[in-house]
N, C-alpha and C positions, 0 to 999 in steps of 0.2 A: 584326326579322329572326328571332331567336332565341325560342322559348319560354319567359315567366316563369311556370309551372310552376302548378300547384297551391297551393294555400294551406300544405297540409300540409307538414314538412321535410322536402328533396329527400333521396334516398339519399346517402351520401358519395362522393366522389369513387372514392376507393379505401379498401381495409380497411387501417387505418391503425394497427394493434394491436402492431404490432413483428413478424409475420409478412412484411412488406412486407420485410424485412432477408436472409429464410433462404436467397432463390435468388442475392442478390446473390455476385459473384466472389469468393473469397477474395483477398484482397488489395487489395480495391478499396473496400471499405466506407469505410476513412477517408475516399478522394477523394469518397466519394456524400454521407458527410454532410458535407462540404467543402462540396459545391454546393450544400447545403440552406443550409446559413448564407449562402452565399453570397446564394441568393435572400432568406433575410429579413434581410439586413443591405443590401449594395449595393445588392441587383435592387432591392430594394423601395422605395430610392430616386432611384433612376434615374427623369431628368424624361422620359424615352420611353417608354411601353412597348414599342417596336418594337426598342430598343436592349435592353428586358430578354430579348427574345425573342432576339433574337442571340447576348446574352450565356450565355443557356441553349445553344443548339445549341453553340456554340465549346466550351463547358465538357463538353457530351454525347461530342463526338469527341476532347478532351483525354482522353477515360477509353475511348477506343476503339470508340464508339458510332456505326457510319457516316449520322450524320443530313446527308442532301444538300438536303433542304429540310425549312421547318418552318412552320404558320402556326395562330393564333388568330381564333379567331370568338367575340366577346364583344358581351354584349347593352347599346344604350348608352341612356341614359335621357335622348333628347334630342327638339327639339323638329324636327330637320330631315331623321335620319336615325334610325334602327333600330337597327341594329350596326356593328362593325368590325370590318374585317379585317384580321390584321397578316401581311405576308408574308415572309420571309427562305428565301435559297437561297446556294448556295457561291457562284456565278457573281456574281450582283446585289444580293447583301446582303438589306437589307431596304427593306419598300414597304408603304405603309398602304391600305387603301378603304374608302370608307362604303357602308355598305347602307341604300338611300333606305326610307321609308315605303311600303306598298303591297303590293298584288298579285301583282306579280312578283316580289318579295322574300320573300315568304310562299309561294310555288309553288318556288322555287328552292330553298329551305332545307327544304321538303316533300321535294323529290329527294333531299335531300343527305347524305350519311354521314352527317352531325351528327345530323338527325330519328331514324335507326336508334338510334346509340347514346345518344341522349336517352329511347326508347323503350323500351329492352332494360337500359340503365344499364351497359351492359358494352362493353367495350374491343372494337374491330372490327380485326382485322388481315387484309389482302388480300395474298394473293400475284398481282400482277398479271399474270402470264402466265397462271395461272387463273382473270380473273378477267373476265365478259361487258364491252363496251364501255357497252353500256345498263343498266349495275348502278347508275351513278350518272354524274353528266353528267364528273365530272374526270376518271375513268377513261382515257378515248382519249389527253386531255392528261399524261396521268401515264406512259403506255405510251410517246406519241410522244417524251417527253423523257427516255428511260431510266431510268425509276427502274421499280424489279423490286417493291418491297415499301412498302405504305403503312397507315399503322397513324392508326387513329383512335380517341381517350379523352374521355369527358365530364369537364366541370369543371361540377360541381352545387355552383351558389352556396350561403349558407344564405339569402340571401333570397330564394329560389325562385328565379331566371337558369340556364338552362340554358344552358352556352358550353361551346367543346370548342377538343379541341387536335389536329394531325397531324403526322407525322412521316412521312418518306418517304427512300429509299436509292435508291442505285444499283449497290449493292454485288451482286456473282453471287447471293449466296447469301441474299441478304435480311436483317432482323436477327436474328443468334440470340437465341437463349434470353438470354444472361446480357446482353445489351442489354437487350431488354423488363424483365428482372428493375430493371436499371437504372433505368429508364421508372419503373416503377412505384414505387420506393423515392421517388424526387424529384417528382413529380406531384401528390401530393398536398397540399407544402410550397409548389409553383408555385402552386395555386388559391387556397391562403389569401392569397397575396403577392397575385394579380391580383386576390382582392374587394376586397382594401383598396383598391389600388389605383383600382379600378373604385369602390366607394364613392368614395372622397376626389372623383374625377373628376366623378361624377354631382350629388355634391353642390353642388361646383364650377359644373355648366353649370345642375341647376339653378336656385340661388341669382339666377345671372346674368339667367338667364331671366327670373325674377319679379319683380325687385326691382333690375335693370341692373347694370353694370360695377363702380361705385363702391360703392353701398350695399353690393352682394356682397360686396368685399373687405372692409369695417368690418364686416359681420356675422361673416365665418370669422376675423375678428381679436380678436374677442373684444366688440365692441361691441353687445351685446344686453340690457344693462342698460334696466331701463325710468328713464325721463328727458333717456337720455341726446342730445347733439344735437351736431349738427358744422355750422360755420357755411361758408358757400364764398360767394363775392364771383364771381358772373356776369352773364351777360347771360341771360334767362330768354322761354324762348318757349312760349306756350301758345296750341291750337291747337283747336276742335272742329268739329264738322258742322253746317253749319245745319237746319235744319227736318229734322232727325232725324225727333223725334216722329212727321209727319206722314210720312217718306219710307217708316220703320219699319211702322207702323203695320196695315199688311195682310200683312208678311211673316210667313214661320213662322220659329222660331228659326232651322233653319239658314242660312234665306237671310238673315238681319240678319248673323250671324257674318259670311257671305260677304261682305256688302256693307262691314261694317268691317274684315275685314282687307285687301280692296281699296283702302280709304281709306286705312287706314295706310301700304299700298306704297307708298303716292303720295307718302308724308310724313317716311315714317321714314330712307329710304337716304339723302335728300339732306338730314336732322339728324347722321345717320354720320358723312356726308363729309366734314360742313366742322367735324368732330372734338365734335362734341353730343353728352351721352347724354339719351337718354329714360329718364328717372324714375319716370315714371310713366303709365297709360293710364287714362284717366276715362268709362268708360263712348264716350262717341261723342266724346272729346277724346283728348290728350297732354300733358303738359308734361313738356317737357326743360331742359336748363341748359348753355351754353357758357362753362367756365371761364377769366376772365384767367390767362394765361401770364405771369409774372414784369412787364416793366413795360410789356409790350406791350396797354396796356389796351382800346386799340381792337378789336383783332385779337377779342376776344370776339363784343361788337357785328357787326362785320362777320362772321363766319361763322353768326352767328345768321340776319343781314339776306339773306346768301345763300342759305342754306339755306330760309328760307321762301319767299323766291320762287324758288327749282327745286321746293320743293315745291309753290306753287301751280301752275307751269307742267306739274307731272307731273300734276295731275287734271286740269289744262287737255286734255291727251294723253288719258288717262284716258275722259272725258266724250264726246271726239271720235272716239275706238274701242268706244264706245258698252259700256265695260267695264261698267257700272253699270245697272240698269234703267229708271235715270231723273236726268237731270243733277244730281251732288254739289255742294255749293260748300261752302265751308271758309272760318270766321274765324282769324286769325291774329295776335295780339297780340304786341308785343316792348318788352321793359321790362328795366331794368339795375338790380342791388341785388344782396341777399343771400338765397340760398336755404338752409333748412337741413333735414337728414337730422334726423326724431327718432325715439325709441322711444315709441310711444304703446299703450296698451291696460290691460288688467287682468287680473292672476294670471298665468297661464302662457301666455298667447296675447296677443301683441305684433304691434304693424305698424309695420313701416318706413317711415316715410311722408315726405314733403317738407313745410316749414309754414314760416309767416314771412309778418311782411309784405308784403313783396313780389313773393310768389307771389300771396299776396291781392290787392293790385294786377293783378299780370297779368292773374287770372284775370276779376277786374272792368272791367279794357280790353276784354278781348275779349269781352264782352255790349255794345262799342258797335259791332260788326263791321256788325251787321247794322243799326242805327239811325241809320247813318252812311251805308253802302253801300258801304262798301270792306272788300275781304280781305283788307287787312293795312295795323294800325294798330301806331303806333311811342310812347311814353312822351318825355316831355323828358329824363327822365335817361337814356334809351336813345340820343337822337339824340347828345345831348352827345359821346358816344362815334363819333359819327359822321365822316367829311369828307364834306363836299359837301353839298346844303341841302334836305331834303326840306321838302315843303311843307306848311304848319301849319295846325289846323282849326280853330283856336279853342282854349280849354279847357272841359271838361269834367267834372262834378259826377261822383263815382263810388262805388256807394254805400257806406254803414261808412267812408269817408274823408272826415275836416271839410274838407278845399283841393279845389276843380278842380285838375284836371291837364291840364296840356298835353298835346295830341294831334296825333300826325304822321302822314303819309303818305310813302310814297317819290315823290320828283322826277317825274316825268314827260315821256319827249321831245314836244317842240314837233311839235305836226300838221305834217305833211307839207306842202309847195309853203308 
């Protein structure tokens, strides 16, 4: 939603030289740098930013500063949305929004006071009863709701983000002088608080992004030692596309992206659901891992066993809304063991990656998806964890492992009449 800038360093916020001090009130300096500490001691850790934004206006009218509303537009470095917006007003407190990907996210913040003062680098303040309705699209809303004066400042990240801040009254007379003075003493102390913030954040989604829920946490924990390995006792599913190759084959890049992340919809929400993370993405596969819960061992097994047949059922859907250019099918292998997290690589560049025997098993089950003819084949130690008697195929040779392994299927209802 927001402009990341130029390569070059953005201008600063504001000139931050100890001039920032000279218009401030007599008498009020102490309460200003009051609320600077304030922001980098509490605000800064405060688990909302919507709460830090509050905590700012409340602190703004404690020193006499009529802020009737106040809201942030910060640029988020994510994979579902653009920006956020955080809202706060006397009446309704505070309110978050995302600004999706796209078009109209980019046309809308083209209109918007923010683009001006992202442009100019200088603070905009509107007296709104002077001020056209078509000057920018909030305007009419700012008028209908009585507020007289609206004040908009850039926050010029140092990693190039261009995010901004507003301010608005209802006061007759708009804000004076030794307000805005105000404004500007504390503003600049605000933006270093929100990049970290906004850092820590980004890093946070995305760590998650790449690398799923759990690895994420063990990496910003400090486990990025090469060797290191964490062992987790699940139930293990892995899952790919068959005749990829051949399905691939004539498309251009975009359209394969397309056609795998349509695959994955199919696959991934109902591994979510029944509390699975995906681990990882292999090219035209997945492999995830449902961890035992204390001594409820089965409970693994079974939301694995569910989750792969809602996911078959969803490409079943899928194939029948003719979402794809041409009918997908999907192996599904499910096996019980131990998966582990390790740090592999060389020098300064490491992967997080899943390894263990028994992802090697899995992944070697489900090369018999398709030499068998069923989408979804279960391990003896998977079923073990089972109730109820799926039905058995024999065993089976699988390769790099000296034993066949027994090989299941799920139960099947008896034909009808």
């Amino acid at each position: 939603m927001l402009d990341r800038g130029p390569p070059q360093p953005p201008p600063p916020t504001a000139e931050a030289d100890g001039s920032e001090a000279n218009d401030v009130p007599f008498g009020s300096l102490q309460q200003c740098v009051a609320l600077r500490d304030w922001l980098l001691s509490e605000g800064a850790r405060m688990p909302k930013a919507e709460d830090l934004l509050a905590g700012l206006a409340e602190r703004l009218i404690a020193l006499g500063v009529p802020v009737d509303r106040a809201t942030t537009a910060i640029d988020a470095l994510h994979s579902e949305y653009s920006g956020v917006g955080r809202f706060w007003t006397r009446e309704a407190g505070s309110t978050v929004r995302l600004f999706p990907h796209g078009d109209a996210s980019d046309k809308a913040y083209r209109e918007s006071p923010f683009h001006r003062v992202h442009e100019t680098g200088e603070w905009l303040i509107l007296d709104l009863a002077e001020t056209a309705d078509d000057a920018f699209s909030v305007i009419p809303d700012l008028k209908a709701e009585g507020y007289t004066q609206y004040i908009i400042a850039p926050l010029f990240f140092t990693n190039g983000t261009r995010n901004g801040i507003t301010f608005a009254t209802r006061a007759e007379t708009g804000f004076r002088d030794e307000d805005v003075a105000i404004m500007r003493f504390v503003i600049p102390t605000l933006a270093a608080v929100m990049e970290m913030r906004s850092v820590n954040k980004q890093l946070d989604h995305v760590l998650r992004i790449y690398v799923g829920d759990e690895p994420h946490k063990a990496i910003l924990a400090g486990s990025i030692r090469r060797g290191h390995v964490q062992r987790i006792r699940s139930a293990i599913l892995f899952a790919d596309m068959r005749d990829y190759t051949r399905i691939s084959a004539d498309m251009t890049p975009e359209e394969t992206v397309d056609l795998l992340n349509i695959f994955f919809d199919c696959l991934v929400p109902s591994i979510e659901r029944e509390g699975g993370e995906v681990l990882k993405y292999l090219g035209d596969g997945l492999l995830a891992i449902f961890r035992e819960s204390g001594d409820d061992l089965g409970g693994a097994a079974k939301g694995a066993l569910t989750a792969a047949q809602s996911a078959l059922a969803a490409l079943d859907e899928a194939n029948a809304l003719e979402r794809f250019a041409q009918p997908v099918a999907c192996g599904i292998a499910l096996h019980h063991g131990e998966a582990a997290y390790g740090n592999v690589g060389s020098g300064a560049r490491l992967d997080f990656t899943v390894i263990g025997r028994d992802v090697n098993l899995a992944s070697r089950l489900a090369r018999l998806n398709k030499t068998l003819g069923e989408p979804l084949l279960m391990s003896k130690p998977f079923v073990d964890f089972l109730w109820g008697d799926p039905e058995p195929l024999g065993e089976h040779p699988l390769d790099g492992f000296p034993e066949p392994m027994g090989v299941y299927r799920p139960s099947r209802p008896p034909p009808a009449g």
